[in-house]
Backbone bond lengths (Angstrom), bond angles and torsions (degrees), N, CA, C in turn:
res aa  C-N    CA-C-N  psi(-1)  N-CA   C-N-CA  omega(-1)  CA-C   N-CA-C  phi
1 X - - - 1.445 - - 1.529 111.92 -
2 X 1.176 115.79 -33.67 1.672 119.85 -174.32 1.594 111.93 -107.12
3 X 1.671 107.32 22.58 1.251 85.71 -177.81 1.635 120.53 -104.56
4 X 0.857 121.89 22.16 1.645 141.88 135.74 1.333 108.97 -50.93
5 X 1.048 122.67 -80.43 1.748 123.71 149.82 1.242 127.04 12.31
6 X 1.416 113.68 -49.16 1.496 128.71 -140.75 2.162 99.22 -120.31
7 X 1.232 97.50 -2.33 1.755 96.49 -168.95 1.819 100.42 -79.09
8 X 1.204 107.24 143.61 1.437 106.01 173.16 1.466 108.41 -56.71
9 X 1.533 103.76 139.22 1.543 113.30 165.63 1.457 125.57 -152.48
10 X 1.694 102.34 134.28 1.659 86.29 -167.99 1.817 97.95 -111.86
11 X 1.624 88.87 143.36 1.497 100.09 -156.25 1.617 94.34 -108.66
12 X 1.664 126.16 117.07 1.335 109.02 170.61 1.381 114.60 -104.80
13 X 1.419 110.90 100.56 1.673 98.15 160.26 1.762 126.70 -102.17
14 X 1.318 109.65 121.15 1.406 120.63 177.86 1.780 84.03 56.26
15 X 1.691 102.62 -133.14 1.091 97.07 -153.75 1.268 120.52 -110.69
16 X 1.201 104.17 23.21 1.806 125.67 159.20 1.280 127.15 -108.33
17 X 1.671 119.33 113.66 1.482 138.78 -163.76 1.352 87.40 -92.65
18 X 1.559 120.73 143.12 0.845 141.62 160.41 2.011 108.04 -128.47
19 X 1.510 93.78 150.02 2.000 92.34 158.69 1.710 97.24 -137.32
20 X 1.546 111.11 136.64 1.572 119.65 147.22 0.960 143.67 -84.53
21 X 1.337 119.42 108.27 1.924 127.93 -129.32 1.504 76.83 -93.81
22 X 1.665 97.82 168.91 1.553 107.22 175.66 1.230 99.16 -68.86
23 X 1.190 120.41 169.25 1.374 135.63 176.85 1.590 120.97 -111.18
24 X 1.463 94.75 -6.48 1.493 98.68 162.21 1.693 105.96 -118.91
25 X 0.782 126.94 114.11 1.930 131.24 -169.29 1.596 79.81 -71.96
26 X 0.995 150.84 -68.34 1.351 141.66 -128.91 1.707 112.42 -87.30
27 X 1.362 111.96 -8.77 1.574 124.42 166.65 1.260 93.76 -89.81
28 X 1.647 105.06 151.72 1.114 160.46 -155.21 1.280 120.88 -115.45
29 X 1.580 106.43 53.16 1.754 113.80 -155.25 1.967 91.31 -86.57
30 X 1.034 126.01 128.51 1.507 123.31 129.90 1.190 142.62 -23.88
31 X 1.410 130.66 92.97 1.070 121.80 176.00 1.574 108.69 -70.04
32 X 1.880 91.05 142.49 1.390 95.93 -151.71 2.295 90.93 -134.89
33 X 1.129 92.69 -4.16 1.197 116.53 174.28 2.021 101.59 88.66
34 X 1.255 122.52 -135.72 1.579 109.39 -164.23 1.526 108.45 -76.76
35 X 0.880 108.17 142.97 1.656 121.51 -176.32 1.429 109.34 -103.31
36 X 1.446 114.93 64.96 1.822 96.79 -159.22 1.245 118.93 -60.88
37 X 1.379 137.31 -174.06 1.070 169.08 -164.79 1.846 110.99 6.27
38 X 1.554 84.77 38.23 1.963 85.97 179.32 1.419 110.35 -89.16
39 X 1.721 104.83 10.56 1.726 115.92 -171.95 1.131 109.85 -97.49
40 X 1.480 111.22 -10.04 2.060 130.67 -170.64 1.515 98.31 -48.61
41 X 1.598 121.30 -52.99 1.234 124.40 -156.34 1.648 109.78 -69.67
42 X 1.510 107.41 -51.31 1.559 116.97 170.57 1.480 103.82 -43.90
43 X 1.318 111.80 -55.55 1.976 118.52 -148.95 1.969 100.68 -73.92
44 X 1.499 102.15 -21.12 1.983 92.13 -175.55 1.810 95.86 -131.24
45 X 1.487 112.77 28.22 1.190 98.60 158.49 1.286 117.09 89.19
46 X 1.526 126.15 -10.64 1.007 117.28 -174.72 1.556 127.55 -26.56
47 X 1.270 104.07 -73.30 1.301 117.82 -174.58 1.607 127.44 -31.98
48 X 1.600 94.45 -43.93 1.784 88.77 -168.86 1.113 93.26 -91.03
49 X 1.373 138.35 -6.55 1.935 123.56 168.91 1.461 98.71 -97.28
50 X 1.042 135.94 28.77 1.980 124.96 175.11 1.590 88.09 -97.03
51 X 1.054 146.48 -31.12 1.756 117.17 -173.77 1.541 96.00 96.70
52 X 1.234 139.87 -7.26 1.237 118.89 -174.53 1.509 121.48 -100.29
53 X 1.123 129.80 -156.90 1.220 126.62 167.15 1.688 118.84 -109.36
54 X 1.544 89.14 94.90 1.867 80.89 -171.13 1.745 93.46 -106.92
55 X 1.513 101.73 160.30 1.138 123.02 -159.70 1.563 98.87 -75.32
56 X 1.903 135.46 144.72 1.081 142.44 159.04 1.677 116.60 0.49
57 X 1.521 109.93 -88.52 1.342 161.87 155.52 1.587 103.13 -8.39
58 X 1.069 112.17 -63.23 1.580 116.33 162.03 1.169 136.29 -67.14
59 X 1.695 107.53 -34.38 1.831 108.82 154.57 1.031 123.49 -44.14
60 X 2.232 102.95 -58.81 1.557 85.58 170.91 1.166 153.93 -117.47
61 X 1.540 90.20 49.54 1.620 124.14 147.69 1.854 115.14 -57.99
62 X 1.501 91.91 -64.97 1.474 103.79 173.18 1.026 116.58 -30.71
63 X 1.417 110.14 -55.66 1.683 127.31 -150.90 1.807 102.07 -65.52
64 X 1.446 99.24 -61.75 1.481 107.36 172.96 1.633 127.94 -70.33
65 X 1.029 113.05 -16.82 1.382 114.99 145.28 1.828 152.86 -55.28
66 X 1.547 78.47 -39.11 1.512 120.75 160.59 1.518 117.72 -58.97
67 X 0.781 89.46 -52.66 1.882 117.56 -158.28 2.167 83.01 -82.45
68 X 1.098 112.42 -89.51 1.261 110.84 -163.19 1.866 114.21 -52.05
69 X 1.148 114.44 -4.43 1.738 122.98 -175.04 1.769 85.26 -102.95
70 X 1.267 133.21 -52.12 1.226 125.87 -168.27 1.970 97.53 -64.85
71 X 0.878 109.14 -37.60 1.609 114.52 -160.12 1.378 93.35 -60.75
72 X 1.285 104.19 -60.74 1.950 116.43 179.84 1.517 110.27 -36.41
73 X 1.148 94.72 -62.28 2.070 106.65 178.33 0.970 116.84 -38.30
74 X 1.624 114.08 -42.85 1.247 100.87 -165.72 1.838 113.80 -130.72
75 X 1.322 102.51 22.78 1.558 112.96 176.10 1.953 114.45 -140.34
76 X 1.808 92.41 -24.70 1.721 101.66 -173.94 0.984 103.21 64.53
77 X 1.785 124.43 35.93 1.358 119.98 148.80 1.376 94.91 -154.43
78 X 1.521 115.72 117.79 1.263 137.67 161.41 1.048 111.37 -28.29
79 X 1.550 135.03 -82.52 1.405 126.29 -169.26 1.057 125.34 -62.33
80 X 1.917 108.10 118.90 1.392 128.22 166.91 2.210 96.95 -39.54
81 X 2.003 73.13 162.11 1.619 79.94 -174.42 1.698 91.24 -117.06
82 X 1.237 114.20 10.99 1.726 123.07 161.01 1.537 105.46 -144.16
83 X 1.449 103.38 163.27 1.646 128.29 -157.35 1.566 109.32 93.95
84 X 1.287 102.32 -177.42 1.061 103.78 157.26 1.793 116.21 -137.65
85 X 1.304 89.36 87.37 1.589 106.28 160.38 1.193 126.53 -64.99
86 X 1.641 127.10 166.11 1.083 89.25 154.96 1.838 123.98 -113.90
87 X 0.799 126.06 -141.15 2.145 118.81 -157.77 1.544 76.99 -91.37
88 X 1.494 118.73 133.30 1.627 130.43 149.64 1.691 97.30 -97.31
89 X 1.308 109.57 96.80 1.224 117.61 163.88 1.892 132.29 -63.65
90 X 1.143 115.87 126.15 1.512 119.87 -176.83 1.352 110.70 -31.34
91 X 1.060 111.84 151.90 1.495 119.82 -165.51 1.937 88.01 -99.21
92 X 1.026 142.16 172.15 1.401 139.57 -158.53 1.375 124.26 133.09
93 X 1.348 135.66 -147.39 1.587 136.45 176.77 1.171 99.21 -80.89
94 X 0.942 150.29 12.56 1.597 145.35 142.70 1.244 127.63 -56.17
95 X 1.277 92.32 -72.47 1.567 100.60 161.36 1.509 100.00 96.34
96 X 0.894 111.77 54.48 1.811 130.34 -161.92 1.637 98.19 -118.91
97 X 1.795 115.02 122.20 1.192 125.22 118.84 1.184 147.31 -94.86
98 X 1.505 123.56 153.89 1.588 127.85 -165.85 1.410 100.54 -103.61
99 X 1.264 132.35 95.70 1.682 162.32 -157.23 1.676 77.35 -79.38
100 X 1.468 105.32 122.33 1.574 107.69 156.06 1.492 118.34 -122.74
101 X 1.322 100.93 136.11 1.920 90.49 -164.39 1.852 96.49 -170.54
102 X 1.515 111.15 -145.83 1.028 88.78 -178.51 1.718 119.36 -95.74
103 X 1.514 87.48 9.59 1.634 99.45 171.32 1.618 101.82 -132.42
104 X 1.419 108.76 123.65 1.293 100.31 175.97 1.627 125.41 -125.75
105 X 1.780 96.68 130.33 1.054 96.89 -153.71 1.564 109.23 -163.15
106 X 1.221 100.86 151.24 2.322 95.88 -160.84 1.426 120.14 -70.59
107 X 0.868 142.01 109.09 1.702 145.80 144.92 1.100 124.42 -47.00
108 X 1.303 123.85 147.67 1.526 125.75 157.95 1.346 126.46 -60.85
109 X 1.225 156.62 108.46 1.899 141.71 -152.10 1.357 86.18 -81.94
110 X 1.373 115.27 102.90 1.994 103.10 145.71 1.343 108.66 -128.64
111 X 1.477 115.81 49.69 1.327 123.51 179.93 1.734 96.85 -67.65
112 X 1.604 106.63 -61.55 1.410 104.90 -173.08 1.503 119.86 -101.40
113 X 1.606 115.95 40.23 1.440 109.21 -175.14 1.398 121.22 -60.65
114 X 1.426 122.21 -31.02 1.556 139.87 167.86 1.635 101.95 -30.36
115 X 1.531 96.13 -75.52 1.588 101.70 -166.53 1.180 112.39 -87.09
116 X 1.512 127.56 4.47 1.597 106.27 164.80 1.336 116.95 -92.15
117 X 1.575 113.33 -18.53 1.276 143.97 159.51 1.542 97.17 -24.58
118 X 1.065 99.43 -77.13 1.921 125.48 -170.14 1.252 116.33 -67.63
119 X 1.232 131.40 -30.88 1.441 127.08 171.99 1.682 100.33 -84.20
120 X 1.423 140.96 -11.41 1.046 124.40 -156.27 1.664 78.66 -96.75
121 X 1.421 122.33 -43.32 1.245 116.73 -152.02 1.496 108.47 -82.62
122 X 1.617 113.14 -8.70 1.608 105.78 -178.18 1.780 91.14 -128.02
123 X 1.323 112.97 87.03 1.441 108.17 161.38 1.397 123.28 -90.95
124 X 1.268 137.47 1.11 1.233 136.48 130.28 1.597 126.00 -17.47
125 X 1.325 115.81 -35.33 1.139 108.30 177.68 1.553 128.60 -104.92
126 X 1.438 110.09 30.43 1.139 126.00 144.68 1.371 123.34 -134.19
127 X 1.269 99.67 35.30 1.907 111.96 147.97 1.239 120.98 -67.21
């Protein structure tokens, strides 16, 4: 039922990259490139008001999902200033995403180093 849920997705808001890792490591999802809006359910709660039986692990997915999209809204900085989350670091010369899954925790982005590579080096072609 949740495995729509579970497809990698990289979410850009303003200037914090996030990706939502599968939630099962041991499936064999396809990268299929962005999976939009499979984050809807985490970001308004779905889960803990559906009546069903959703697993621990995904609440507190929810929970921190919740929490760091509400924080953004209403400060333009993700990290709550209670819980214990962990730091969604600025997106910048780092080049850092904040991996959300059932461990959450920052990566380096070299999903697209190829092509940012290439647009940086031929800007001519958006003259």
């Amino acid at each position: 039922m949740f495995k729509s849920l579970t497809l990698l997705v990289v979410l850009f808001t303003a200037t914090f990259n996030t990706l939502l890792a599968p939630l099962d490591p041991a499936a064999d999802y396809p990268r299929k490139g962005v999976q939009h809006t499979s984050e809807i359910a985490f970001v308004f709660r779905a889960l803990s008001v559906s009546g069903l039986p959703i697993p621990q692990p995904y609440l507190q997915l929810e929970d921190a999902t919740f929490n760091y999209w509400l924080n953004f809204a209403y400060t333009l900085n993700p990290n709550p200033t209670t819980g214990s989350y962990p730091y969604w670091p600025k997106y910048g010369n780092n080049a850092t995403l904040l991996e959300l899954g059932l461990d959450i925790h920052p990566i380096p982005d070299t999903f697209r180093a190829e092509a940012i590579e290439y647009i940086i080096k031929t800007p001519s072609l958006y003259n």
